[in-house]
N, C-alpha and C positions, 0 to 999 in steps of 0.2 A: 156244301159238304167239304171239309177239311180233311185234305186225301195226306198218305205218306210223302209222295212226292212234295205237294206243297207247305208241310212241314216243313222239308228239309232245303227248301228255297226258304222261308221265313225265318230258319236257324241261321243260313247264311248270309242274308242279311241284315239279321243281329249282330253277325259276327264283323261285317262290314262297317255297320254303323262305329261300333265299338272301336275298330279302328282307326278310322277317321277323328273319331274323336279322342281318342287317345295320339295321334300323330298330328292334328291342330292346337292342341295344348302344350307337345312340345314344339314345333316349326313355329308356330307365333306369337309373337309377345300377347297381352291380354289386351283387347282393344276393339275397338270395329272391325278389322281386316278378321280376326278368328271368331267374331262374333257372325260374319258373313260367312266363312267360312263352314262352321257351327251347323249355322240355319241350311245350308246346303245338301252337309250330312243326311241332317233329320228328312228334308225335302226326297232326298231320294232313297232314302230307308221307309218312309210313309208310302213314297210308289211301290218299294218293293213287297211292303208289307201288304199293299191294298187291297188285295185281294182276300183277304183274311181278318174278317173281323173278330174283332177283340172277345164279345162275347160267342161266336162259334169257336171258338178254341174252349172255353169252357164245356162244352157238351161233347166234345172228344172223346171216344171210347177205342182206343187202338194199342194192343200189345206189345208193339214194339217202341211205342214212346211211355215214357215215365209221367204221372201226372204232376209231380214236382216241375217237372220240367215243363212242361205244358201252361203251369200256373204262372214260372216265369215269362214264358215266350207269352202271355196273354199282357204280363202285367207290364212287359215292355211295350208292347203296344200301345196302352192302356196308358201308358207315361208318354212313349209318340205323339198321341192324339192331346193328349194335357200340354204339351209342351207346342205343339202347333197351334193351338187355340191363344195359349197364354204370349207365344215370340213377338207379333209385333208392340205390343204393349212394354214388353221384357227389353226389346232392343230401344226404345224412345226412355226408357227409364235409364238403360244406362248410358244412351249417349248425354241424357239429362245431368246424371250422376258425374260421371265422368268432366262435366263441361261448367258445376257448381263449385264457388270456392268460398267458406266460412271466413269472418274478419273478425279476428279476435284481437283488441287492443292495435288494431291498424295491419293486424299481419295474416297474408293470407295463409289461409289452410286449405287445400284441395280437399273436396271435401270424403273422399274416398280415403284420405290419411287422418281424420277426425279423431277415428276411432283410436288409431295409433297413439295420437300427441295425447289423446285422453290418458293411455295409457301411461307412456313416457313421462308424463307433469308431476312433478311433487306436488307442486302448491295447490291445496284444493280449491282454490277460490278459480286459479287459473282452468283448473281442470270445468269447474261450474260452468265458468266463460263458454269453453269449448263445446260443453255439451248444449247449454242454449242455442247458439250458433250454430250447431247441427241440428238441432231440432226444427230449428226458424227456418233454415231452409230445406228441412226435410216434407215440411208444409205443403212446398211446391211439389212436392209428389205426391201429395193423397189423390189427388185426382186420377193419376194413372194406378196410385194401388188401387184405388177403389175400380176403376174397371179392372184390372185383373180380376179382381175378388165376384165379378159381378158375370165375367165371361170362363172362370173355374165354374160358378156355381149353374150356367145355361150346360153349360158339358156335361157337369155331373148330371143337372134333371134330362138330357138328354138321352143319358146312356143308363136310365130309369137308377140311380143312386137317391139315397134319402139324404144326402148330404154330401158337400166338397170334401169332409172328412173320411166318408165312407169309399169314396172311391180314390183319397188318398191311401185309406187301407188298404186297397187290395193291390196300388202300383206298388207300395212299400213293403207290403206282407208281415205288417205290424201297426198298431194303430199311433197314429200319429202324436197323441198324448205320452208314450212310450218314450219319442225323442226330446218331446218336451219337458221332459224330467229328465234326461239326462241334459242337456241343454243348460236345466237352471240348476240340478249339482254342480256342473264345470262353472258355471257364472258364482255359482258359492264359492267355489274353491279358491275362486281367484280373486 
């Protein structure tokens, strides 16, 4: 049973979380030290929240809370739990990323600035270069997308969803094909 009181421990530990992660992104550069950091946050927002499962906030019936608001405080949990599931896979991909460098024509590119030089490049042949080169070692991380994709999809059938997508909708509160069109408009534009 989801009482008023423990709403209002669950609102402030939203509110906590929020913080922390708004005052990790500016105190630390991007990197392991805020990515631990990061994981911390989430770690002790899941304790706060724990008591409060995701789907009991859905059956809430109380006057003095809004179910707007309710939807939120559900779906942020509901992204706690997705984002606890999916972190160690998350933090191995980007110490991965972070530690991979592309060889175009003898020079390296880190390969988290790829995407940049792609940009940046007049010459298209050069720009081809770059993208192979990113591809070729973006290779080396199918393995780990592929379990992420494999440990979203135990969560989702866990928490009775018919799909990763389905329980993307309800963290997002919009269906996820939504962002993907706006996504490939912005990729048209440019």
């Amino acid at each position: 049973m989801v009482t008023d009181e423990l709403l209002e421990r669950l609102v402030q530990t939203c509110a906590a979380y929020q913080r922390e992660v708004a005052l990790a992104s500016l105190d630390t550069p991007p990197g392991e030290a805020r990515e631990v950091r990061l994981a911390e946050a989430m770690t002790r927002a899941l304790e706060g929240a724990g008591a409060v499962a995701a789907e009991s906030l859905q059956a809430v019936e109380t006057p003095t809370v809004s179910q707007e608001s309710l939807q939120r405080l559900r779906a942020w949990v509901l992204e706690l739990q997705v984002r606890q599931a999916l972190l160690p896979r998350q933090r191995e991909l980007h110490t991965l990323q972070r530690q991979m460098v592309c060889r175009v024509d003898a020079e390296p590119i880190p390969l988290l600035a790829c995407f940049s030089a792609m940009a940046r490049e007049m010459r298209r042949d050069r720009r081809a270069a770059i993208e192979a080169a990113l591809l070729s070692q973006l290779r080396d991380c199918d393995t780990l997308f592929e379990a992420q994709f494999k440990a979203l999809q135990r969560l989702a059938e866990q928490r009775s969803y018919t799909s990763p997508e389905a329980l993307w909708t309800e963290v997002l509160g919009l269906e996820p094909a939504t962002y993907e069109e706006v996504a490939t408009q912005l990729l048209a534009q440019t």
